[in-house]
C-alpha positions as CSV (number, residue, x, y, z in Angstrom):
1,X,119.6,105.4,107.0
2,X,118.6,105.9,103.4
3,X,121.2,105.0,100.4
4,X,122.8,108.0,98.8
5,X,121.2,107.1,95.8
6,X,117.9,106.9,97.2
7,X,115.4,109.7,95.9
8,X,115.8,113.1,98.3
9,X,112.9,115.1,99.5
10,X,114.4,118.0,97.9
11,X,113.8,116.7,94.3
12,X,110.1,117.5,95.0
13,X,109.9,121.3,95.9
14,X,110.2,122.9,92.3
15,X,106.8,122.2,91.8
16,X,104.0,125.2,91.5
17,X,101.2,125.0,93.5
18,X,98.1,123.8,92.0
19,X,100.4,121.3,89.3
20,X,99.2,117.9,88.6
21,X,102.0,115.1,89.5
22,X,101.9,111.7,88.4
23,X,99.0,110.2,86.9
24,X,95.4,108.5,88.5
25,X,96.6,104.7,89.8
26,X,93.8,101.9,88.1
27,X,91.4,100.2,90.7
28,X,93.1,97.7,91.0
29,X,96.4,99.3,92.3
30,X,94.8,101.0,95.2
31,X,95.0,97.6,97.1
32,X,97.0,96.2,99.4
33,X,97.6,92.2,99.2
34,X,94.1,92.2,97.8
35,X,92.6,94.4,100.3
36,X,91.0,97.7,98.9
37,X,89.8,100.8,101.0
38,X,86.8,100.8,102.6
39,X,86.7,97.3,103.5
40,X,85.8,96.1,107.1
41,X,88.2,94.3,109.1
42,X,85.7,91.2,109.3
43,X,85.9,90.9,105.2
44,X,89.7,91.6,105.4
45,X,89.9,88.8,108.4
46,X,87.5,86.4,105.8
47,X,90.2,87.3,103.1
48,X,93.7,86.8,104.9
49,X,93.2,84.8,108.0
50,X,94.2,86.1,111.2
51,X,96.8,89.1,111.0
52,X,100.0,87.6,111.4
53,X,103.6,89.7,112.1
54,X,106.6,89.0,109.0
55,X,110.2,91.0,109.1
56,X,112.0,91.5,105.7
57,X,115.5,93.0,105.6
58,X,114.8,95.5,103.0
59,X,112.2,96.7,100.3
60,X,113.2,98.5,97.5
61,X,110.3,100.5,95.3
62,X,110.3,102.4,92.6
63,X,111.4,105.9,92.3
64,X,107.9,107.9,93.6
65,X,106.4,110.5,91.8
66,X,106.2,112.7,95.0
67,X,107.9,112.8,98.5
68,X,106.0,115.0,100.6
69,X,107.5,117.1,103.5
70,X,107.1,114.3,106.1
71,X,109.4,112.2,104.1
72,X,106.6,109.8,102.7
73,X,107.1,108.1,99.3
74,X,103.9,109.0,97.1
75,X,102.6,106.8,93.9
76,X,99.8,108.2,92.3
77,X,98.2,111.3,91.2
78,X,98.1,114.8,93.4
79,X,98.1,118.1,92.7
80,X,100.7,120.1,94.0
81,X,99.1,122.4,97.4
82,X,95.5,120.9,97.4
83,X,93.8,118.2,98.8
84,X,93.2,116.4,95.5
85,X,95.5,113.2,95.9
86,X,94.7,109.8,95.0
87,X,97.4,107.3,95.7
88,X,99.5,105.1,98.0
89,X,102.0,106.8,100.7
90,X,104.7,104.7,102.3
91,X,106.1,105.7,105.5
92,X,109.2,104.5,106.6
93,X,111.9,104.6,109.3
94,X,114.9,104.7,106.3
95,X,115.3,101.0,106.2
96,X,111.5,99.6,106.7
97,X,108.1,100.3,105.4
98,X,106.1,101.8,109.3
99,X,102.9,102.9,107.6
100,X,101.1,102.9,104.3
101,X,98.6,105.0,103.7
102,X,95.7,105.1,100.6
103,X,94.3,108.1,99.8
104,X,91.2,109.1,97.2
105,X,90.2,112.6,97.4
């Protein structure tokens, strides 16, 4: 369950469409533990080792600059109602991190 002082959903709807939000993330930001998009798994294998499972108790990020309908925390740059998004979603179950997602349209 997320913490009453956690950012709501409903924070983000008084946007108009078409509005820019946040502001474009450096290169070196869209990575993940030094893993960028685009890059095979073999390179990502070469880079990390075999993919190996780790549990934390909690994660606590920033506040985003957008969450979208489906709940997802968004860091980055979009504007509001179009397909033009570059940034990092985070999924999550209210406690954990289930999917992170990099987008550059």
């Amino acid at each position: 369950m997320l913490s009453p002082s956690w950012p709501k959903a409903e924070q983000y709807r008084h946007y108009r469409s078409g509005q820019v939000i946040g502001a474009y993330l450096p290169a070196e930001d869209m990575k993940i533990a030094g893993v960028s998009l685009g890059t095979s798994f073999d390179a990502v294998k070469a880079s990390l080792g075999q993919p190996t499972s780790e549990k934390r108790d909690e994660l606590t990020y920033g506040r985003p600059d957008f969450i979208d309908f489906n709940n997802r925390w968004f860091y980055g740059y979009l504007r509001y109602n179009s397909d033009n998004i570059r940034g990092i979603f985070f999924e999550h179950n209210g406690s954990k991190v289930t999917k992170i997602i990099i987008s550059d349209n």
